[in-house]
C-alpha positions as CSV (number, residue, x, y, z in Angstrom):
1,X,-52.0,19.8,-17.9
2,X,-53.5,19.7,-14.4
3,X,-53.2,18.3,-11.3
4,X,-52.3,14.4,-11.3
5,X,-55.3,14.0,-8.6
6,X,-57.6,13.2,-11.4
7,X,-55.6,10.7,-12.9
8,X,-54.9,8.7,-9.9
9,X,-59.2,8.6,-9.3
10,X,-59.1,7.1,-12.7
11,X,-57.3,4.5,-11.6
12,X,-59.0,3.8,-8.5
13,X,-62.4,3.7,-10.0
14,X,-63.9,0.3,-9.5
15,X,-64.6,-2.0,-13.1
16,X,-68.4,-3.2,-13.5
17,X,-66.9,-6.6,-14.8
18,X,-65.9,-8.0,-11.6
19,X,-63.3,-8.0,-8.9
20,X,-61.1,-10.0,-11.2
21,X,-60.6,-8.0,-13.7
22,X,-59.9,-4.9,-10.8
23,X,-57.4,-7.0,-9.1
24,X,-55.4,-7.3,-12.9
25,X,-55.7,-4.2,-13.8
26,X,-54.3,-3.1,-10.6
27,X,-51.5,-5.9,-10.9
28,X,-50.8,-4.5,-14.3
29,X,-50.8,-0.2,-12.9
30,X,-48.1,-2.0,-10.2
31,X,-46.0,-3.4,-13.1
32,X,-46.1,-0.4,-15.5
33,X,-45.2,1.9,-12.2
34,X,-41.7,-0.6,-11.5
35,X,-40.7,-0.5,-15.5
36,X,-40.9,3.7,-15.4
37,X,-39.5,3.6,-11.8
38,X,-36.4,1.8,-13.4
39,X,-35.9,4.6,-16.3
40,X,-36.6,8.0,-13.7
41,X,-32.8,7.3,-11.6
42,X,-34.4,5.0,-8.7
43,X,-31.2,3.1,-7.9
44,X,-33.1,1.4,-4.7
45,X,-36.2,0.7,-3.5
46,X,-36.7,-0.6,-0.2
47,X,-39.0,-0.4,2.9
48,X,-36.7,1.8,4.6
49,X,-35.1,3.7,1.9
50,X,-35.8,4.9,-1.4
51,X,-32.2,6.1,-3.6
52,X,-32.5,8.3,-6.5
53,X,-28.8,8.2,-8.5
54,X,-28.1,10.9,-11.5
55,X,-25.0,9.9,-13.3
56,X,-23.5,12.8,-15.5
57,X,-22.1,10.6,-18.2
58,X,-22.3,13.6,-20.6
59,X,-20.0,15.5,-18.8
60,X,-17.3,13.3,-18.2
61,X,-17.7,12.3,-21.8
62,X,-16.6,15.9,-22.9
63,X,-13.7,15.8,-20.4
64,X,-12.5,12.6,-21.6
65,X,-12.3,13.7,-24.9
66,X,-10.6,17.0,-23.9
67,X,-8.3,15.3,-22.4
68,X,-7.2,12.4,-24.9
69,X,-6.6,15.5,-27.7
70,X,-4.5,17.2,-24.9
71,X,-2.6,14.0,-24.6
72,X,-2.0,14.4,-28.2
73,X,-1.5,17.7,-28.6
74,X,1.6,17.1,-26.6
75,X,2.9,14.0,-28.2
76,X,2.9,16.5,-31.9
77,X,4.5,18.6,-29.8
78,X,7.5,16.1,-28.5
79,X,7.6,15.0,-31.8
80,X,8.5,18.2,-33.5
81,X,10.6,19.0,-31.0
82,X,12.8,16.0,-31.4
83,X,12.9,16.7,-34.9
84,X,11.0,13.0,-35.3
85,X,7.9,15.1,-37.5
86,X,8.7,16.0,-41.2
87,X,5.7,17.8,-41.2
88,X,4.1,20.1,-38.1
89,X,5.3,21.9,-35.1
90,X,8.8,22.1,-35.4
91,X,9.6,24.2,-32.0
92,X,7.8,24.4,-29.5
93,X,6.5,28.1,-29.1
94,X,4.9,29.5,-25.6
95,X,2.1,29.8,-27.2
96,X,1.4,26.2,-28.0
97,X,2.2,24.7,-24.6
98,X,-0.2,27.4,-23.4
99,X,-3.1,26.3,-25.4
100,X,-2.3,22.3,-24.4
101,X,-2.3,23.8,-20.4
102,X,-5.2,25.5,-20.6
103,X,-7.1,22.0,-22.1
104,X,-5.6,19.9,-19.5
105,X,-7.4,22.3,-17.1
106,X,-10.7,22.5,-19.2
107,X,-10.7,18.4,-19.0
108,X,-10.0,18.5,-15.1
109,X,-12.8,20.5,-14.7
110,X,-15.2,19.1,-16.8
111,X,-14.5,15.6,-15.1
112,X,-14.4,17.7,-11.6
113,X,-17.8,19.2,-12.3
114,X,-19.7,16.3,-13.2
115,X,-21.1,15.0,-9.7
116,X,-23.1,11.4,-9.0
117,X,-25.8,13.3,-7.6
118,X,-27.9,10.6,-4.9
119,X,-31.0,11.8,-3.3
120,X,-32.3,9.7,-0.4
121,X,-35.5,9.3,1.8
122,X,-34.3,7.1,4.6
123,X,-36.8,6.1,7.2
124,X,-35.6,4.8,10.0
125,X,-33.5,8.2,10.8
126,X,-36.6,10.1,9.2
127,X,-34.0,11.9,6.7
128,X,-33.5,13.4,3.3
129,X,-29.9,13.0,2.3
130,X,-28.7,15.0,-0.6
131,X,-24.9,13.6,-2.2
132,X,-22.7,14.6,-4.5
133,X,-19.6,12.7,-5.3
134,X,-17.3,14.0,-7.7
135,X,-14.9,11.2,-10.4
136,X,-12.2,12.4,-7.5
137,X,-13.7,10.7,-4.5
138,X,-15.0,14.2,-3.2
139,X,-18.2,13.9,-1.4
140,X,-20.8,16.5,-0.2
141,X,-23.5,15.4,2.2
142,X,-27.0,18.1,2.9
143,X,-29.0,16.6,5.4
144,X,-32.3,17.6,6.0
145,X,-35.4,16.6,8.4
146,X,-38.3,14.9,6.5
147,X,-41.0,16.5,8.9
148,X,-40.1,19.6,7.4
149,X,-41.0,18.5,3.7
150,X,-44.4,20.7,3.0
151,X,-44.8,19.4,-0.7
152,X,-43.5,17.6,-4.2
153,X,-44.6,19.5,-7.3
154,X,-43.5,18.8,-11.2
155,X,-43.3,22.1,-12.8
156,X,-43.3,23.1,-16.7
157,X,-40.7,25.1,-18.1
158,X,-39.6,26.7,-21.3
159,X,-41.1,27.4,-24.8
160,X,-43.0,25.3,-27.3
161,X,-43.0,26.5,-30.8
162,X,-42.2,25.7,-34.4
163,X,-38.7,26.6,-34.2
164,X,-37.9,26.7,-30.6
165,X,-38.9,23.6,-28.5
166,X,-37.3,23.7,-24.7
167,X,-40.1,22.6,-22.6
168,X,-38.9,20.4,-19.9
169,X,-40.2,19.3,-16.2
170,X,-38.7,19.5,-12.4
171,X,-39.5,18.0,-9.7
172,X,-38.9,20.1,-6.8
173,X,-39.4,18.8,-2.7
174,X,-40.3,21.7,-1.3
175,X,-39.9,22.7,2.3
176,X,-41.1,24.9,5.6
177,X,-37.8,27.1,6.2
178,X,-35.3,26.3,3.8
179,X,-35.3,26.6,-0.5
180,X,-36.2,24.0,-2.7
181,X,-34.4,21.2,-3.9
182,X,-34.3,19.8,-7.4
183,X,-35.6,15.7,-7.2
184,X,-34.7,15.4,-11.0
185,X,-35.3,16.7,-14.4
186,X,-36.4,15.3,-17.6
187,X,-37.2,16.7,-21.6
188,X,-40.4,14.2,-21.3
189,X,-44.0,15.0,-20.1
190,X,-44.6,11.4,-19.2
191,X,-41.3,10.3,-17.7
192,X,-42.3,13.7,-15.4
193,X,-45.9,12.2,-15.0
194,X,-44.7,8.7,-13.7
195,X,-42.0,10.7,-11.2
196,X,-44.5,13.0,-9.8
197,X,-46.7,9.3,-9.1
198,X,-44.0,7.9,-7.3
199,X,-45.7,9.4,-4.5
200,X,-47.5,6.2,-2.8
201,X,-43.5,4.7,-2.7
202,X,-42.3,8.2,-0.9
203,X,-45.7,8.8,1.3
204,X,-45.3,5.1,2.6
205,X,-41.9,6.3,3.8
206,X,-42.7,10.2,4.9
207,X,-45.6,8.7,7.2
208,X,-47.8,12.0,6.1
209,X,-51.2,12.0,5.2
210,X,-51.9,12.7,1.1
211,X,-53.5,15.9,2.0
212,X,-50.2,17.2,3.0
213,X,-48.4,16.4,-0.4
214,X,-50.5,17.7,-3.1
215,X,-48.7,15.8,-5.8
216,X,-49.4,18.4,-8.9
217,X,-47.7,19.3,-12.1
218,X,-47.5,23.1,-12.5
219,X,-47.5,26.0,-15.6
């Protein structure tokens, strides 16, 4: 796959038909960008800011659970140690209220680990703000200047085979002095293709000419 260049020219080539049938299919191109926009984590669009949002349902999904069958886990074990149970723990051994501490810790961290991770190009103070909020109200804030932001590249990563299949695609925001951040990631070569194209939303915000973001997906 190579560089995205050659599919925006495709897009901007002009139609022998007429101007009316340019001006819809460039309507249309508009329309099919805010539908894909909507499914790749953009939360808000706005002249002044743009707000990509990554919920990690997953993970607090696996926490919850972890913690309802620690909830239970106790209640057998309250049971049996009231003599209520005819049938299952009927004392409660070290061992057991071991194994229902350590889940209650595996569930807090689980739901402590999973952050609302917010990226956000915000023009008026010429900023890229990087959040994460934990479930718990914790909050880290990375600021960084959006003149330093050299480029945005999609890259390819893992293996494609008949057994094995763990290609995927990130979008990294490169910069002059400090490492790359991750924008996002995504298991789907064309959910990565309409990210890497959200560059005429983020250009009209960074104020730099296109030269200066080669928008490209590498191998």
């Amino acid at each position: 796959m190579g560089s995205l260049r050659d599919s925006s020219r495709q897009n901007t080539q002009s139609d022998e038909d007429g101007v009316g049938h340019v001006n819809n299919q460039v309507i249309i191109r508009q329309e099919e960008d805010m539908v894909d926009l909507n499914h790749i984590n953009l939360r808000e669009r706005t002249n002044n800011r743009i707000i990509f949002r990554k919920v990690p349902y997953h993970i607090w999904f696996v926490g919850a659970l972890i913690f309802i069958a620690s909830i239970y886990l106790v209640y057998t074990l309250a049971l049996g140690y009231f003599g209520v149970l005819n049938r299952g723990p009927k004392q409660g051994f070290w061992w057991q209220y071991l194994v229902v501490v350590l889940m209650f810790l595996l569930s807090f961290t689980f739901l402590f680990a999973g952050k609302i991770e917010s990226i956000i190009f915000d023009r008026q103070k010429q900023e890229l703000q990087l959040w994460k909020t934990s479930l718990f109200c914790l909050r880290n804030v990375k600021k960084y200047s959006m003149h330093d932001i050299v480029d945005v590249k999609g890259y390819k990563k893992g293996h494609s085979g008949i057994n094995v299949y763990t290609l995927h695609y990130k979008i990294m925001i490169e910069f002059r002095n400090i490492p790359a951040i991750k924008l996002t990631e995504t298991g789907i070569e064309n959910k990565c293709i309409k990210q890497v194209n959200i560059d005429f939303n983020v250009k009209y915000i960074l104020d730099v000419p296109d030269q200066k973001l080669p928008w490209t997906i590498l191998h």
